[in-house]
C-alpha positions as CSV (number, residue, x, y, z in Angstrom):
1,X,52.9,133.4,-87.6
2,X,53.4,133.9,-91.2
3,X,53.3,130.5,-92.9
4,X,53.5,130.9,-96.1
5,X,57.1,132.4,-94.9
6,X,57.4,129.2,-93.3
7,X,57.0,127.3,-96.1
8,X,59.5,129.4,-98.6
9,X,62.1,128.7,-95.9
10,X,61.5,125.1,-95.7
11,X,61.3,124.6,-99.5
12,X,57.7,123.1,-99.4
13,X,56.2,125.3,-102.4
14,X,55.9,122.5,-105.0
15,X,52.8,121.0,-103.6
16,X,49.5,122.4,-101.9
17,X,50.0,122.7,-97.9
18,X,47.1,123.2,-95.5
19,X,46.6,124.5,-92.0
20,X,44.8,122.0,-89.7
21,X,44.3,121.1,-86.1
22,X,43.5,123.6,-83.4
23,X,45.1,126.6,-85.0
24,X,42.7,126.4,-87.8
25,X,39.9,127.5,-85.7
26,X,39.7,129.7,-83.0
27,X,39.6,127.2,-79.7
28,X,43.7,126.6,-79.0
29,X,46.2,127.0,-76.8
30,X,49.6,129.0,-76.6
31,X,50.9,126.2,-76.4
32,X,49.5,124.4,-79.2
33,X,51.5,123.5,-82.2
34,X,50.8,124.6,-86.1
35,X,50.0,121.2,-87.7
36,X,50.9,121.5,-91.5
37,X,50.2,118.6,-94.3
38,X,51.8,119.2,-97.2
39,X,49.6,117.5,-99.9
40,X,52.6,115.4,-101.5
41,X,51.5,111.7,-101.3
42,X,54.9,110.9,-99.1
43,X,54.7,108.0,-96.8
44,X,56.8,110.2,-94.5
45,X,56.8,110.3,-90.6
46,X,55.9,113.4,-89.6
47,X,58.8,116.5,-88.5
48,X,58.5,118.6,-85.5
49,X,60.6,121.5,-86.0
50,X,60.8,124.6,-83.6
51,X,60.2,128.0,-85.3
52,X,59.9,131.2,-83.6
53,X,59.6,130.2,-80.7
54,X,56.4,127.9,-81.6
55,X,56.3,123.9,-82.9
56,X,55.3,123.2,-86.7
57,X,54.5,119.9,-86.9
58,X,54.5,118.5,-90.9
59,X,52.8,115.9,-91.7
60,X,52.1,114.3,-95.6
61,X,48.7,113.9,-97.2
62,X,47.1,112.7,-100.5
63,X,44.5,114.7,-102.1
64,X,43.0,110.6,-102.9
65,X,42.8,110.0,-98.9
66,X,39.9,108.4,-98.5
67,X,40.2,107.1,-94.8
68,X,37.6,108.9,-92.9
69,X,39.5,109.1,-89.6
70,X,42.3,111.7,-91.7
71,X,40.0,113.1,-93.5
72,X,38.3,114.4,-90.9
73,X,41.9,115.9,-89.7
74,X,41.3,118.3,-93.1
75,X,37.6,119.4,-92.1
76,X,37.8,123.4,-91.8
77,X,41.4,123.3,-92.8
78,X,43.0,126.7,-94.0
79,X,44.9,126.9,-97.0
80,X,48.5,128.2,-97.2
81,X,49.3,127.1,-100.5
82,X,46.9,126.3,-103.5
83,X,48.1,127.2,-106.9
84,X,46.6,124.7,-109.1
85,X,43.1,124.6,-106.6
86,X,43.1,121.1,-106.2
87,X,43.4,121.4,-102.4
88,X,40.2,124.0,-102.7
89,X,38.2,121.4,-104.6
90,X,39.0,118.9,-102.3
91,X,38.3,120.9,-99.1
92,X,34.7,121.1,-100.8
93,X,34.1,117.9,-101.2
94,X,35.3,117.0,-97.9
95,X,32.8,119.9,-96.4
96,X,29.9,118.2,-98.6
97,X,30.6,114.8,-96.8
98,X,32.0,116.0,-93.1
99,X,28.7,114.5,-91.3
100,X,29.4,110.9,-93.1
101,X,32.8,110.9,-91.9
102,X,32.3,112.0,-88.4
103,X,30.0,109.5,-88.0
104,X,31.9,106.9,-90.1
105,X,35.3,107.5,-87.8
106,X,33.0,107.6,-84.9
107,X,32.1,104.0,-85.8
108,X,35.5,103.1,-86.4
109,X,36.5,104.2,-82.7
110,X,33.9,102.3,-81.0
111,X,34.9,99.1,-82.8
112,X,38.6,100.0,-81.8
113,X,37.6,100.0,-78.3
114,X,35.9,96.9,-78.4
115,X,38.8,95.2,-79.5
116,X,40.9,96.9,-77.0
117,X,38.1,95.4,-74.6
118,X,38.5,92.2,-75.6
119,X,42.3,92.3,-75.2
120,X,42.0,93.5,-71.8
121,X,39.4,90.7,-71.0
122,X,41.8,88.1,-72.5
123,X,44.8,89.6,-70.9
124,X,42.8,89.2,-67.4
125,X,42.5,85.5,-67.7
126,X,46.1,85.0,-69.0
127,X,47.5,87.6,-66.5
128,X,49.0,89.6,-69.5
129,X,50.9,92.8,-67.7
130,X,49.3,94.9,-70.3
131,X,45.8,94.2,-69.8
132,X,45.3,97.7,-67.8
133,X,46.9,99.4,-70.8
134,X,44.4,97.8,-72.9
135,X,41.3,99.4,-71.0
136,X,42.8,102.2,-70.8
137,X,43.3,102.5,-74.7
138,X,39.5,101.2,-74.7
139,X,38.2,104.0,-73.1
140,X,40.6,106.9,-75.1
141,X,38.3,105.3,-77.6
142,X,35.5,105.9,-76.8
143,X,36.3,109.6,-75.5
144,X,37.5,109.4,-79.5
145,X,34.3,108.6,-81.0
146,X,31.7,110.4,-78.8
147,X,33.8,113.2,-80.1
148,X,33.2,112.1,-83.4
149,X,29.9,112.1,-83.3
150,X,29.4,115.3,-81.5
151,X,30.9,116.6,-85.2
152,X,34.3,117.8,-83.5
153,X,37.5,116.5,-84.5
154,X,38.7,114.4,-81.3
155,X,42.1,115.6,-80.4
156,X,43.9,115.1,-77.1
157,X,44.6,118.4,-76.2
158,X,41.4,119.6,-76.2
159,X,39.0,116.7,-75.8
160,X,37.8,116.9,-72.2
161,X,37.2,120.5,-72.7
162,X,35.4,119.9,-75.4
163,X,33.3,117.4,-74.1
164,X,32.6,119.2,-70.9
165,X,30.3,121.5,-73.2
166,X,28.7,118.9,-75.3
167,X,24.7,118.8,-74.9
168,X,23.2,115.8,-72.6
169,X,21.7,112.9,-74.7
170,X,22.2,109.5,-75.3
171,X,25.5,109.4,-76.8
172,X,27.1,112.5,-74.1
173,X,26.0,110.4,-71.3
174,X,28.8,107.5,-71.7
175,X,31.2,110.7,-71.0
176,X,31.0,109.9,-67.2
177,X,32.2,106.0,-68.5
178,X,35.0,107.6,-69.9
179,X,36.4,110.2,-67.1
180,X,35.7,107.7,-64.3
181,X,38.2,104.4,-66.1
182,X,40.8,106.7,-66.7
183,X,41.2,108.0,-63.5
184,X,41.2,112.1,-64.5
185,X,40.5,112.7,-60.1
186,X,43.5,111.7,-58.9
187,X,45.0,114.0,-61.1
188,X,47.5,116.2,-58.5
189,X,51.3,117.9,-59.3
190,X,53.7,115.6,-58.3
191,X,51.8,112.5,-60.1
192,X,51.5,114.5,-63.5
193,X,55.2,114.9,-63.3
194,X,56.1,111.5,-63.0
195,X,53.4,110.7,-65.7
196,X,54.8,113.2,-67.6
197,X,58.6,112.0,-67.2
198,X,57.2,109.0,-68.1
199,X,55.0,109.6,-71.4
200,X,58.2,111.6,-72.6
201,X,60.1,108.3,-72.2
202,X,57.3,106.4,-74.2
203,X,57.2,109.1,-76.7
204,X,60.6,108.9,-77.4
205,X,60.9,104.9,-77.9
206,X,57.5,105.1,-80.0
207,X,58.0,108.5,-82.0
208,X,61.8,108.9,-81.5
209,X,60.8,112.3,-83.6
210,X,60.7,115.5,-81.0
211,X,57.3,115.1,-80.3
212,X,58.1,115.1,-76.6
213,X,59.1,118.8,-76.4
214,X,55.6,119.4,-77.4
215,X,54.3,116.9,-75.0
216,X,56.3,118.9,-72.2
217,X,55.0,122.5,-73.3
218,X,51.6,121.5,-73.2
219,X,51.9,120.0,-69.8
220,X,53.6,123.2,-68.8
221,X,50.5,125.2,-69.9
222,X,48.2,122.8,-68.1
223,X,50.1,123.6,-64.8
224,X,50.5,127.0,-64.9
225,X,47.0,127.4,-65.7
226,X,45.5,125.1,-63.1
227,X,44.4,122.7,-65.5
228,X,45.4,119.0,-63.3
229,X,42.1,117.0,-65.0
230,X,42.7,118.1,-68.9
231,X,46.6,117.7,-68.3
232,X,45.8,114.3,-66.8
233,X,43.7,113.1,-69.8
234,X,46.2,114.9,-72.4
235,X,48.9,112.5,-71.5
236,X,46.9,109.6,-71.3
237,X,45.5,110.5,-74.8
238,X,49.0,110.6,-75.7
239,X,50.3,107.5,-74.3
240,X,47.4,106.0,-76.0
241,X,48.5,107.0,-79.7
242,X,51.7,105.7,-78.8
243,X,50.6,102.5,-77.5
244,X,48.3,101.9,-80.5
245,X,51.1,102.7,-82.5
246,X,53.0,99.3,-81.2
247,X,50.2,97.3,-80.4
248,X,50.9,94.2,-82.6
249,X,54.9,93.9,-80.8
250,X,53.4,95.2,-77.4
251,X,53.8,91.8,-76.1
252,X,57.4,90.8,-77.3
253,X,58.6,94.2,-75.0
254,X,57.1,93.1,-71.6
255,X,60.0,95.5,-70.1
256,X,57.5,98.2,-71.4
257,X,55.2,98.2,-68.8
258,X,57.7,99.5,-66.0
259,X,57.2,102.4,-67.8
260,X,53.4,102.2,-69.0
261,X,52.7,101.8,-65.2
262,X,53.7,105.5,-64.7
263,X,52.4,107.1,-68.0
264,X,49.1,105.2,-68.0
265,X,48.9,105.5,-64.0
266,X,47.6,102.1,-63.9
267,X,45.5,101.0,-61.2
268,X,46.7,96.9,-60.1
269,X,42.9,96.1,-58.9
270,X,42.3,93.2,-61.6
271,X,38.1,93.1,-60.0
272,X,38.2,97.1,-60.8
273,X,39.9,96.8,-63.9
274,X,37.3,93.7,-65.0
275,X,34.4,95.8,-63.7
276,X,35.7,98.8,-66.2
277,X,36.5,97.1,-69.3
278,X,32.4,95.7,-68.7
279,X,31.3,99.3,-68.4
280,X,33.3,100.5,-71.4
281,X,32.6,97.6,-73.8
282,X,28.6,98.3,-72.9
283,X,29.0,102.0,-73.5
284,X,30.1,100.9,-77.1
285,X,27.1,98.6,-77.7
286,X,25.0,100.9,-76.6
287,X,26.0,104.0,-78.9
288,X,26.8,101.2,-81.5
289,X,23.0,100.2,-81.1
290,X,21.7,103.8,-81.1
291,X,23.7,104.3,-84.3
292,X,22.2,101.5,-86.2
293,X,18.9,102.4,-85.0
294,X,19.2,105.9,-86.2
């Protein structure tokens, strides 16, 4: 797809623009989207829009970012547009620094879970209806960061996949942790429909912003090619974001969970789901540990 084209037409030439995500390297999908930042310090949500048959999703950057968990969204980016350099210069620097950031959003993830964990704990006791959703968000977690710090930029369409390859040590061996909380084997067709249906629905309260046409490609691709387990943890992954996005109102909207049930096919065993959040909060300690130590 020409992009620079893409850009003319939608009157983004006054600032640098990048090419990120999957379709900056070789490893995507068909059905992957083009993810675009347009470096123009904008506070804006970001805008799926359908061209050529194809999603470009735009989001805004800064070239002062200095959160390690977008930067890291930049690492191996392609540039579109770059009159002035700056984007080159800052490409560099991020390329000088991409092991501190990996392992410094790796960090950040593990400590995200562990708070989810401790939610999920409280919620237990207190008999919170979102206490499942709360695990489950611990474990996307700590999928995020052993991505992290396998150097690869976690991302849900293509993060069992990717960690399906990664060598066996002492971080890649929580992996296991991970694929048995969220469930990824009873991943069949008619339950990834009605998870799908359902993480559409969340999408669309949460995002409100297109985002679920993407959402339903991708599971279309999934299908067709076989792929129940990676479809299976794509929308969890999803419904994660989504949830993370709301988290500090999660609790005023207790209607939410009718549909949270569905998209996060939660399991209502509270001694399973108390046996899980153990297992994930000691995964964390342990690469937490091994991090300190290193």
């Amino acid at each position: 797809m020409d992009l620079r084209k893409f850009a003319d037409e939608q009157n983004l030439v006054n600032f640098p623009i990048g090419l990120g995500g999957c379709r900056a390297s070789n490893s995507f999908f068909d059905a992957c989207e083009y993810n675009i930042t347009i470096f123009d310090d904008k506070l804006d949500a970001d805008k799926i829009i359908a061209y050529n048959d194809n999603f470009v999703k735009i989001h805004h950057g800064s070239l002062k970012e200095k959160k390690s968990k977008v930067l890291l969204q930049y690492d191996g980016m392609q540039i579109i547009q770059d009159e002035s350099w700056e984007l080159r210069m800052f490409l560099s620097k991020i390329k000088e620094k991409r092991l501190i950031f990996y392992k410094d959003y790796g960090k950040n993830c593990l400590i995200d879970s562990i708070f989810c964990c401790e939610k999920s704990k409280e919620g237990i006791k207190t008999s919170n209806v979102f206490s499942a959703c709360w695990q489950l968000c611990a474990s996307y977690f700590l999928s995020d960061a052993i991505c992290a710090l396998n150097f690869c930029i976690p991302g849900p369409s293509h993060m069992l996949e990717m960690m399906r390859k990664f060598k066996k040590n002492q971080i890649n061996k929580h992996i296991s942790i991970v694929t048995e909380n969220v469930g990824i084997e009873r991943a069949i067709p008619s339950l990834l429909e009605r998870m799908l249906k359902s993480t559409i629905g969340f999408s669309d309260l949460v995002e409100n912003n297109g985002h679920s046409k993407i959402i339903h490609r991708k599971y279309d691709f999934f299908i067709k090619n076989s792929m129940l387990s990676d479809c299976y943890f794509y929308l969890g992954c999803i419904n994660k974001e989504n949830f993370i996005r709301i988290k500090d109102t999660i609790d005023r909207k207790p209607d939410l969970i009718h549909i949270l049930k569905v998209a996060f096919d939660i399991e209502a065993d509270s001694n399973l789901l108390r046996q899980q959040v153990e297992l994930v909060q000691k995964s964390d300690n342990a690469i937490l540990g091994s991090l300190s130590g290193a």
